[in-house]
C-alpha positions in Angstrom: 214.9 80.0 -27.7 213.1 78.9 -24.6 213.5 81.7 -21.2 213.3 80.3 -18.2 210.9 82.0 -16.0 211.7 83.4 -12.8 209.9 85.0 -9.7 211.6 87.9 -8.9 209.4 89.8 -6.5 206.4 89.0 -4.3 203.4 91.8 -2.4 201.5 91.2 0.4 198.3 93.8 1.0 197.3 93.7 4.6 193.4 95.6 5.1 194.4 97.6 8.5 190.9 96.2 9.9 191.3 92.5 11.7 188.7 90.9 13.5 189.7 88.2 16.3 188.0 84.9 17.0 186.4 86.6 20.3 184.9 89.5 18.5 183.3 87.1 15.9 182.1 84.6 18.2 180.7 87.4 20.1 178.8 89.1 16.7 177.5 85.6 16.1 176.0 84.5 19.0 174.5 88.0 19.6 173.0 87.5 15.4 171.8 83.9 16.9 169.9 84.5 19.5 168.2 87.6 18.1 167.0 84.7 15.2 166.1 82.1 17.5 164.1 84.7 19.0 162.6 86.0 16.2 161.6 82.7 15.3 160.6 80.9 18.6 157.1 79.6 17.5 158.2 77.8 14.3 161.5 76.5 16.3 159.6 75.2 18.8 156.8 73.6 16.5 159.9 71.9 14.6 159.6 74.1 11.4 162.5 76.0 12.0 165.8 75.0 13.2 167.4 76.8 16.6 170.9 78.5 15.9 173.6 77.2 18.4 176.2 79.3 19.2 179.5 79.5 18.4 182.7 79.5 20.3 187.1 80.5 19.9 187.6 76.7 21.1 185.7 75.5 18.5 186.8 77.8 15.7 190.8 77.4 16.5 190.5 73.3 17.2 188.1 72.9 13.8 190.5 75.6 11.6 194.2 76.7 13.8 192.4 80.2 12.9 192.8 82.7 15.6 191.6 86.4 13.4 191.1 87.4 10.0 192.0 91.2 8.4 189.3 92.6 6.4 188.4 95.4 4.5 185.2 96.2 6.6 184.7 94.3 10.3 181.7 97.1 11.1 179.2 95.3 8.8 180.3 91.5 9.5 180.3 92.3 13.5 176.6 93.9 13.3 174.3 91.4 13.9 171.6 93.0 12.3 173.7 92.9 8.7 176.4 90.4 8.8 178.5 91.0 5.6 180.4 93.8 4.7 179.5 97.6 4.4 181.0 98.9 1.5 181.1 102.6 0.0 179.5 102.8 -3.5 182.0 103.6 -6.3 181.7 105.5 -8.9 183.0 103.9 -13.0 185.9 106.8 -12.5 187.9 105.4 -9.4 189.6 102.3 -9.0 187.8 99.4 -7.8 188.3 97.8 -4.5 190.4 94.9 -5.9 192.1 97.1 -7.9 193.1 99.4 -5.0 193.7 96.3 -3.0 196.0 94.5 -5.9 197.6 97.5 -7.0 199.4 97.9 -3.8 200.1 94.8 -3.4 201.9 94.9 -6.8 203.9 98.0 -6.3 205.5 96.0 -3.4 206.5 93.2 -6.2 207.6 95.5 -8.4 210.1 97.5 -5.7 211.1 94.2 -4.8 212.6 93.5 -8.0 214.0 96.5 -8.6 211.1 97.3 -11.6 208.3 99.8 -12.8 204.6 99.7 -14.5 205.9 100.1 -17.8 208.3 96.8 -17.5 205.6 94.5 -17.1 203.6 93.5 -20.4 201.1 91.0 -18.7 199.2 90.8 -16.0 196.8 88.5 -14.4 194.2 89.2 -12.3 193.7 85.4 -10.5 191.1 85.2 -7.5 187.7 83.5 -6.4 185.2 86.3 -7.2 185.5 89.5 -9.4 183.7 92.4 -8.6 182.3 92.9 -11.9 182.1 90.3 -15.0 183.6 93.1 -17.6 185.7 95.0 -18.2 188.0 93.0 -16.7 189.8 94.2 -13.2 193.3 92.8 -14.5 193.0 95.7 -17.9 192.1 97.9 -15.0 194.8 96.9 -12.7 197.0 97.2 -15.9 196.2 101.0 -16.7 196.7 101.8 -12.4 199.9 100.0 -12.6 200.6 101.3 -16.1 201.6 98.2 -17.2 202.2 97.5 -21.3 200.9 94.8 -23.4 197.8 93.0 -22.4 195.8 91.5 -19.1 192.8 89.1 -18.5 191.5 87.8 -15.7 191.4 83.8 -14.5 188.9 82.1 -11.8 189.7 79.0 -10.6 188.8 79.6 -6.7 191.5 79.0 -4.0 193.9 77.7 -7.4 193.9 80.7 -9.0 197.2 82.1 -8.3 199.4 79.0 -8.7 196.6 78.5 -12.2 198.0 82.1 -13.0 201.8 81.5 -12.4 201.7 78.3 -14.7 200.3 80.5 -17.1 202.4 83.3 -16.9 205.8 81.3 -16.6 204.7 79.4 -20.3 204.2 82.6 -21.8 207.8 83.8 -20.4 208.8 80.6 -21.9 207.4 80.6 -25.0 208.7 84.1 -25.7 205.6 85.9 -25.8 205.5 88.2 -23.0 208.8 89.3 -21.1 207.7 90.0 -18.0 204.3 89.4 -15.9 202.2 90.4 -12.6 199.8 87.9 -11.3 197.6 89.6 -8.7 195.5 87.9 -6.5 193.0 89.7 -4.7 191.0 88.2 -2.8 188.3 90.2 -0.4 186.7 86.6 0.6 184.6 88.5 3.1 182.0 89.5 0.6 181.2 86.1 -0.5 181.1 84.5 3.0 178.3 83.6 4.8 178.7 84.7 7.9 175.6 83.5 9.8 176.7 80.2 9.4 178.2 78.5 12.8 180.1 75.9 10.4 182.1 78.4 8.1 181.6 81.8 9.5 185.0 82.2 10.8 187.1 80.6 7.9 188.4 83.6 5.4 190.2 86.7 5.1 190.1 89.7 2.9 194.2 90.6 1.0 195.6 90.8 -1.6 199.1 89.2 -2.9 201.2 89.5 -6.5 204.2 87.9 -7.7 206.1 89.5 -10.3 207.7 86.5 -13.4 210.1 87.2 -15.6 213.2 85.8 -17.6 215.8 84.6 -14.9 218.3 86.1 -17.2 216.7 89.7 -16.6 217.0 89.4 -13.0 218.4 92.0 -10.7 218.7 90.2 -7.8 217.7 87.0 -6.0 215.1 85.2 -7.7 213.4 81.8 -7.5 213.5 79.6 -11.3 210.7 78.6 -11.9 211.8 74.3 -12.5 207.9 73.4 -13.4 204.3 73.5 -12.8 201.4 71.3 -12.4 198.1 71.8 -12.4 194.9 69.6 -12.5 190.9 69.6 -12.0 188.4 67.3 -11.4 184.7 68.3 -10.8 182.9 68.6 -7.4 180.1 70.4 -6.0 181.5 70.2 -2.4 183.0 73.9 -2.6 180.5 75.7 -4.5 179.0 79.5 -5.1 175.5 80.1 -6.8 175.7 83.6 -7.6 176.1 85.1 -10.6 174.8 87.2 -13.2 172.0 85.2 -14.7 170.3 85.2 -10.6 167.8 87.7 -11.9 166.1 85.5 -14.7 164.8 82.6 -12.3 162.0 82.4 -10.1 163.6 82.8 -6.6 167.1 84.1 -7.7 166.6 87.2 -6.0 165.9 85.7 -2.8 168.3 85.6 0.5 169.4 82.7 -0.9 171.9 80.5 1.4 173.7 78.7 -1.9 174.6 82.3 -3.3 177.1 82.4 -0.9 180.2 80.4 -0.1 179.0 76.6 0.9 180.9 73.6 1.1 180.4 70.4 2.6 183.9 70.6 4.5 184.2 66.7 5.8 184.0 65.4 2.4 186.2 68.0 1.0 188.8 67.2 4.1 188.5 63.0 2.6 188.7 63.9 -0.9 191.1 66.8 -1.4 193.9 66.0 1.1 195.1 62.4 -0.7 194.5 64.3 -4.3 196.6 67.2 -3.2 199.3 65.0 -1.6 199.4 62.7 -4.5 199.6 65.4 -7.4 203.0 66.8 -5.4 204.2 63.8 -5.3 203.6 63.0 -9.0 204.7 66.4 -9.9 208.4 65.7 -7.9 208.3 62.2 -9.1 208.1 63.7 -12.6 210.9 65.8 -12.0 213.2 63.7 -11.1 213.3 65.4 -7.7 212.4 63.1 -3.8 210.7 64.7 -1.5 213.3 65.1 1.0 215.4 67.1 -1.4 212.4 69.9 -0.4 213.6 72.8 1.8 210.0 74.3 2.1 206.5 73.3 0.9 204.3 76.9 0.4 200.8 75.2 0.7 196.9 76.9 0.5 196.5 78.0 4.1 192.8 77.0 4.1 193.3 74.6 7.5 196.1 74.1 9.5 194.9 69.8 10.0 194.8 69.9 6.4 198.4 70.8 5.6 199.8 68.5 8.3 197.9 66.0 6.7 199.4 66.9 3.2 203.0 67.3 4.7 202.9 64.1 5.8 202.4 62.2 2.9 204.4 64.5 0.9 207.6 64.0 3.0 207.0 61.0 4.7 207.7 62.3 8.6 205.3 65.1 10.6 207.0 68.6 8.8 208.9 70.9 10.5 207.3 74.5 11.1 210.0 75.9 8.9 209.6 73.8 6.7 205.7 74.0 6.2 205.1 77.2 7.2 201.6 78.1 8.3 199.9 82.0 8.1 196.3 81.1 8.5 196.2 82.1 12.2 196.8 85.3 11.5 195.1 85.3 8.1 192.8 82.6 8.1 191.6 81.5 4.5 192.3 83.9 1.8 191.6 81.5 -1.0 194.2 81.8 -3.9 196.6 84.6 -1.8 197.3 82.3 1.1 200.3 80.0 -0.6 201.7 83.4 -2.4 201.4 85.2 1.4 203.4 82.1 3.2 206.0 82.4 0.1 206.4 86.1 0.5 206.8 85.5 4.4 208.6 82.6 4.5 211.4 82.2 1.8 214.1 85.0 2.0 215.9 82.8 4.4 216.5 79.7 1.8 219.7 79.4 0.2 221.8 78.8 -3.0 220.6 76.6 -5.3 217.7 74.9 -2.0 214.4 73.4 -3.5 210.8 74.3 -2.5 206.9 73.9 -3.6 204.3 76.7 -3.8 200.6 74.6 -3.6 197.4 76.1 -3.7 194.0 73.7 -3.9 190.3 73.9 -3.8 187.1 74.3 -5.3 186.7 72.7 -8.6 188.0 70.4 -7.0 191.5 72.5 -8.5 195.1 71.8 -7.6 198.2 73.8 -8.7 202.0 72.9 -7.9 205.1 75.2 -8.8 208.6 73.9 -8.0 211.1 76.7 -7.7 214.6 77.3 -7.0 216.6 79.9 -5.4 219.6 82.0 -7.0 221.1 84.4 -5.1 
């Protein structure tokens, strides 16, 4: 017998710490002039390049961004430091994604009316882990007090939609009942902030959806119709840490690749017509035109980016209701920022109304999940 999955509940964790465009801009320029001074003789003899500064015009007219929340703005706004300051844990207390994920979660679960103990899978689906092993989902699993079994899945800014499509097939197939996929995302520790061209894109939260059989249901619940995913290599979005920095020559060095780089005009040419395309392949495949869409949920990584996206998809300029955008207040939170716009932005859709969660990114990686509402 095949289930037909269902999202039943959605979480949103919001860090109580934001930091606006001003503050940033201010942090920055204050980090680049102490380097340009530092630095004068070799600028000046052409060895070294000057840092110009940054500005709110630029980073709301290149982004729609106007502040980011994250988990600590004392670290990133130093300009002596620039990155977060973070207490050390000790192996006996949650981790930070676990803390930041499990409340999320909890809100998924009171949503749909369920416990810990109802949920026999969970997924752990963001850009970065905090450790390789043991994985954060098993922990998230035993602070949630989940049942059955969890792993966690990586496929940057994809991740959660990645994690619903597995999830949903699993619901479908019979062998798990009922699953959390947690996306926790605290993008601030793998951002480079000294770096005029990105420093202001990403976020720290953390988001979960809650999957199971749309016969269980309590209440209102969105059917999960199908998914779609896809990959195809690119080193435009790309992140050289890992564990194996330690064995080679320089890989302890203040390396600039070992944080988050991309090369954002080619990514803006390359990943726009893919994502449009796969949606409308996906709808196409379904049976379903685009205009039968009540709401598209896309990756809030830039706000000219989904226009462009909404355009093709639906043939017309979008409405804001029906491409709704939370990067402003967010800014990029990789994989959580389709799940947070869902979460926000769907309790008002009716009976049996149509709509399109989408996250994309590095990889390059695109997921698509059609849903449908039941009240």
């Amino acid at each position: 017998m095949t289930h037909i999955p269902a999202i039943t509940g959605t979480g949103v964790f919001t860090p109580s710490q934001t930091i606006t465009n001003a503050e940033l801009v201010a942090a920055f320029n204050a980090y680049a002039e102490r380097f340009n001074a530092e630095n004068a003789e070799a600028i000046a003899a052409g060895e070294v390049e000057a840092k110009a500064p940054s500005s709110e015009e630029f980073i709301v007219k290149a982004s729609g961004i106007e502040q980011r929340y994250v988990m600590d703005k004392s670290g990133v706004l130093d300009p002596a430091r620039m990155y977060p300051a973070l207490r050390q844990r000790s192996d006996d207390e949650p981790g930070i994604m676990t803390e930041m994920g499990a409340d999320a979660a909890r809100k998924a679960l009171a949503r749909a009316g369920r416990e810990g103990h109802d949920v026999d899978l969970v997924i752990c689906a963001a850009s970065n882990m905090e450790r390789a092993y043991p994985a954060v989902a098993i922990e998230l699993q035993k602070e949630l007090g989940c049942t059955g079994f969890a792993f966690d899945m990586n496929v940057a800014c994809s991740s959660a939609t990645f994690g619903i499509q597995a999830a949903a097939d699993m619901i479908r197939a019979g062998s798990v009942r009922r699953a959390l996929v947690i996306d926790p995302e605290i993008c601030s520790g793998h951002l480079e902030w000294r770096d005029r061209d990105c420093h202001f894109i990403f976020g720290d939260v953390a988001t979960a959806t809650l999957i199971e059989r749309a016969d269980d249901a309590k209440g209102a619940r969105f059917d999960i119709l199908s998914t779609r995913c896809a990959t195809e290599f690119s080193n435009n979005i790309r992140n050289n840490n890992g564990f194996l920095r330690r064995s080679r020559p320089d890989g302890v060095a203040d390396r600039r690749d070992m944080q988050f780089m991309q090369n954002g005009r080619k990514v803006f040419k390359e990943v726009v017509p893919m994502v449009g395309q796969h949606i409308l392949d996906h709808l196409a495949a379904e049976g379903v035109e685009p205009e039968a869409l009540k709401r598209l949920w896309l990756h809030q990584a830039n706000k000219s980016m989904n226009d462009f996206i909404g355009r093709k998809v639906l043939g017309r300029p979008p409405e804001p209701e029906e491409q709704p955008n939370i990067l402003q207040d967010y800014a990029n939170t990789s994989s959580a920022g389709s799940i947070i716009a869902f979460s926000k932005h769907s309790d008002d859709l009716g009976e049996g109304d149509l709509g399109l969660i989408c996250s994309f990114g590095a990889g390059y990686s695109v997921g698509s999940v059609l849903v449908q509402r039941h009240l």
